[in-house]
PLY file of the C-alpha trace (Angstrom):
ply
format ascii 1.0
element vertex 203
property float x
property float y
property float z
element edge 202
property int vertex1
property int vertex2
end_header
158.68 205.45 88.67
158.09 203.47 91.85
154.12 203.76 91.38
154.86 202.08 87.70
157.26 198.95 89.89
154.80 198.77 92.42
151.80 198.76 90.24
153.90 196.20 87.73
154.96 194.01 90.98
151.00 193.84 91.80
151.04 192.69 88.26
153.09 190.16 88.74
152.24 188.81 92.10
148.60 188.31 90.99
149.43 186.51 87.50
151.60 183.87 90.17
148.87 183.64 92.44
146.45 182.59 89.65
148.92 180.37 88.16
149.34 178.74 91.21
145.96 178.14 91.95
145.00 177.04 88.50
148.04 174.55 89.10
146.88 173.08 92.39
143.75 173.00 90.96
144.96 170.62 87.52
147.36 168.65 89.67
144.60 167.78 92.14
143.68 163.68 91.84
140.19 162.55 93.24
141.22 159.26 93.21
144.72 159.24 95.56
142.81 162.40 97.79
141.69 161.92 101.47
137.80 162.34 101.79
138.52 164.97 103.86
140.32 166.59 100.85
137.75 165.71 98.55
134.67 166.90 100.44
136.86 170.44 100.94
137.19 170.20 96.98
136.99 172.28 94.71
136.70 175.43 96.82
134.63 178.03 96.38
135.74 181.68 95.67
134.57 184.03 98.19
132.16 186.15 96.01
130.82 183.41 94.66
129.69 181.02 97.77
126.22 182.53 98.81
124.94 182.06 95.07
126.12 178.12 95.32
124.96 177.96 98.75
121.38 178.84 97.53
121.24 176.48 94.32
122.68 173.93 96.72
119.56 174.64 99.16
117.67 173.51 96.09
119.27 170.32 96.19
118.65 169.80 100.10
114.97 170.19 99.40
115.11 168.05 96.71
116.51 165.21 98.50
114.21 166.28 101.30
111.31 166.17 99.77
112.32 162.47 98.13
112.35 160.88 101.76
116.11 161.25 102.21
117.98 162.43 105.66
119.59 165.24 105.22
122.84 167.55 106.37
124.48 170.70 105.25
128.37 170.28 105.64
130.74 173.17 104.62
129.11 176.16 105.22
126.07 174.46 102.95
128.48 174.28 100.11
128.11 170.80 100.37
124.88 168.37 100.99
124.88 165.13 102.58
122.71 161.89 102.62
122.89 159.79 105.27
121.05 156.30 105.05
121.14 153.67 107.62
123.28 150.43 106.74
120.79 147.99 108.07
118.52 150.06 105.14
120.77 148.39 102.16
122.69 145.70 103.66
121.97 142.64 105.76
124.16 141.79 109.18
127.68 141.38 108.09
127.05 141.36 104.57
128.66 143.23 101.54
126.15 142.96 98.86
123.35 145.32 98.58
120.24 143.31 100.22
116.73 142.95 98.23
115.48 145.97 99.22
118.28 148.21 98.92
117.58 149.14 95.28
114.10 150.98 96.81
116.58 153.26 98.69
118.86 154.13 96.31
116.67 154.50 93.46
115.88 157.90 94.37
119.44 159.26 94.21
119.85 157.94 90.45
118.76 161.61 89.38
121.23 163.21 91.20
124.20 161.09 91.27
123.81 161.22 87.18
124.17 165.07 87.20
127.96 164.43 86.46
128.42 168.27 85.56
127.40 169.71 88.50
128.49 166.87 91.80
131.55 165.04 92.71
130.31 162.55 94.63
132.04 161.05 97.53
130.63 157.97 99.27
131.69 157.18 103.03
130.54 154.08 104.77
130.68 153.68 108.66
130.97 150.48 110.66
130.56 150.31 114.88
133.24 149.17 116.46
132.10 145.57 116.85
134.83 143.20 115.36
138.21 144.28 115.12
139.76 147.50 113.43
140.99 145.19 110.02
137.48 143.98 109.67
135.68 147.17 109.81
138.26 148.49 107.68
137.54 145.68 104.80
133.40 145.44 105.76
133.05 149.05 105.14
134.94 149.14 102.04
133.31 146.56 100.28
130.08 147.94 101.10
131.13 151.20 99.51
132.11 149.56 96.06
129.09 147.30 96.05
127.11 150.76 96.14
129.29 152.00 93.47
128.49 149.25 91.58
125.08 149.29 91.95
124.78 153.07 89.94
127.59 151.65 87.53
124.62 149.09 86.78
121.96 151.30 87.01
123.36 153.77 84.53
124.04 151.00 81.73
127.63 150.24 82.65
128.45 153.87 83.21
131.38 155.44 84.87
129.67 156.64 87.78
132.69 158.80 89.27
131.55 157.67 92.59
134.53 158.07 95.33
133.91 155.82 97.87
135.73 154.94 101.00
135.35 152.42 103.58
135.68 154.34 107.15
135.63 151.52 109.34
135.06 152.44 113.29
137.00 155.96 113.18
134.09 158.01 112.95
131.35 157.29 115.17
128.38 159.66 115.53
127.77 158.21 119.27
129.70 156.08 121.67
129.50 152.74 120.72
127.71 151.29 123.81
124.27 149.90 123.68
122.11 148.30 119.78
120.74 151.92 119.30
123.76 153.58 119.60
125.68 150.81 117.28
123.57 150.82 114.70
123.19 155.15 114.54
127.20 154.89 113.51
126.43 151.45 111.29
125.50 154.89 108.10
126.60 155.24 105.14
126.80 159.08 103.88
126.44 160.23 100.34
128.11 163.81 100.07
127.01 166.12 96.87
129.73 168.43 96.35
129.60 171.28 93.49
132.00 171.11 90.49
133.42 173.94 88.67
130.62 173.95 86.11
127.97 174.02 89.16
129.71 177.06 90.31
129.95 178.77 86.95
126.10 178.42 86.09
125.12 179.20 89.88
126.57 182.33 89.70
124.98 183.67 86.61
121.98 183.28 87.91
0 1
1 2
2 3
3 4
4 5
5 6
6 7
7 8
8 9
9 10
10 11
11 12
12 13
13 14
14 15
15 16
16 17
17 18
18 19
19 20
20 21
21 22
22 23
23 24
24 25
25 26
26 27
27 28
28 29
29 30
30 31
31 32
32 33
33 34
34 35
35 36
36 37
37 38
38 39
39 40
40 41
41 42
42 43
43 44
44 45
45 46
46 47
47 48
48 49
49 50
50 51
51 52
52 53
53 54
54 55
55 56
56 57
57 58
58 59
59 60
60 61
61 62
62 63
63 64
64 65
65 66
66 67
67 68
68 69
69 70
70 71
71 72
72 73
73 74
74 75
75 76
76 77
77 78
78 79
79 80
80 81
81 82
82 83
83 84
84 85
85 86
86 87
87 88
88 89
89 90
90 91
91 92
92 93
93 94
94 95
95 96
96 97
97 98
98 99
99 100
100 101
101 102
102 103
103 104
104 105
105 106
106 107
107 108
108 109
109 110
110 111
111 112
112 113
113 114
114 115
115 116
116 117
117 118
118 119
119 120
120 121
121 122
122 123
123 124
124 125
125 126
126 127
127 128
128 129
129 130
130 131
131 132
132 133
133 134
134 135
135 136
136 137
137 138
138 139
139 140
140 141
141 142
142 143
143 144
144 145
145 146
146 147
147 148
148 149
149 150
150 151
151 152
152 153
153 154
154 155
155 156
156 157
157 158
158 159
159 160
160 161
161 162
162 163
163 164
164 165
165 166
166 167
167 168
168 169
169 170
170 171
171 172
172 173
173 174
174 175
175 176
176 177
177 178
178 179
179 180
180 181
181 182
182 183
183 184
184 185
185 186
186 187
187 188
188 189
189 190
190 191
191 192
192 193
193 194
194 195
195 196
196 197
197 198
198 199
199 200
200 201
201 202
């Protein structure tokens, strides 16, 4: 009798679990989310992250191989693209400069693979100018690069997240031009989706 309880409270207790993580899971809004929160989402079931990990490996070599700097973030769960800002926008500016679209042209093919990558966008300023400035250059930039695939892709919905970082996040102190313009990046960050999960492990 307490075998059958215990065995029926297992039951039970794994049922709520699921529940609960299929709720946190449908309540969870790219849009309002933190980029922290969004690069750490969706996560990745144990048993299933060394078979994403190696179709995502794919995808670094890809990018690689198309002249792009690459990172692995997240345990390689996650790839990132880092391009210089001075590669797609002049001093100061918002709008993507002329040569921008040679740049970015290469990620078209990936940022279109809507099924398998949330994309999350993060542009980074130096701290030159004050932290309101930053704040608003960065952001800008971000949407303007948004906009660019949005165009690109026919008037599209991209699902792009972007976000304007400002100063926060340099990768070097901010003292000396090289330094300045090594944080002056933005970072494109290819994140699997639950489909990109579901057809890496099958294979």
């Amino acid at each position: 009798m307490r075998r059958s309880l215990r065995i029926l409270s297992s039951i039970v207790l794994a049922a709520w679990c699921m529940t609960a993580s299929a709720q946190k899971n449908s309540e969870f809004d790219p849009a309002t989310a933190s980029i922290e929160e969004n690069i750490q989402h969706p996560q990745i079931p144990e048993k299933h992250r060394t078979a994403v990990a190696a179709q995502m490996d794919v995808l670094k070599n890809e990018l690689k191989d198309a002249g792009y700097e690459i990172s692995l973030v997240r345990s390689g769960e996650v790839v990132m693209v880092t391009i210089p800002c001075s590669a797609l926008f002049s001093p100061n500016e918002t709008s993507l400069s002329a040569k921008a679209s040679a740049k970015l042209s290469g990620l078209k093919q990936f940022i279109n693979r809507r099924e398998d990558f949330k994309i999350v966008i993060a542009v980074h300023s130096d701290d030159t100018g004050d932290a309101v400035y930053a704040d608003r250059l960065t952001a800008d930039r971000a949407n303007s690069i948004d906009e660019y695939f949005y165009k690109e892709d026919s008037n599209r919905e991209t699902g792009i997240i972007p976000y304007g970082i400002g100063s926060d996040e340099p990768l070097v102190d901010n003292h000396g031009r090289a330094n300045r313009a090594k944080n002056r990046r933005v970072e494109f960050y290819f994140i699997p989706t639950q489909e990109f999960i579901k057809k890496a492990r099958k294979r």
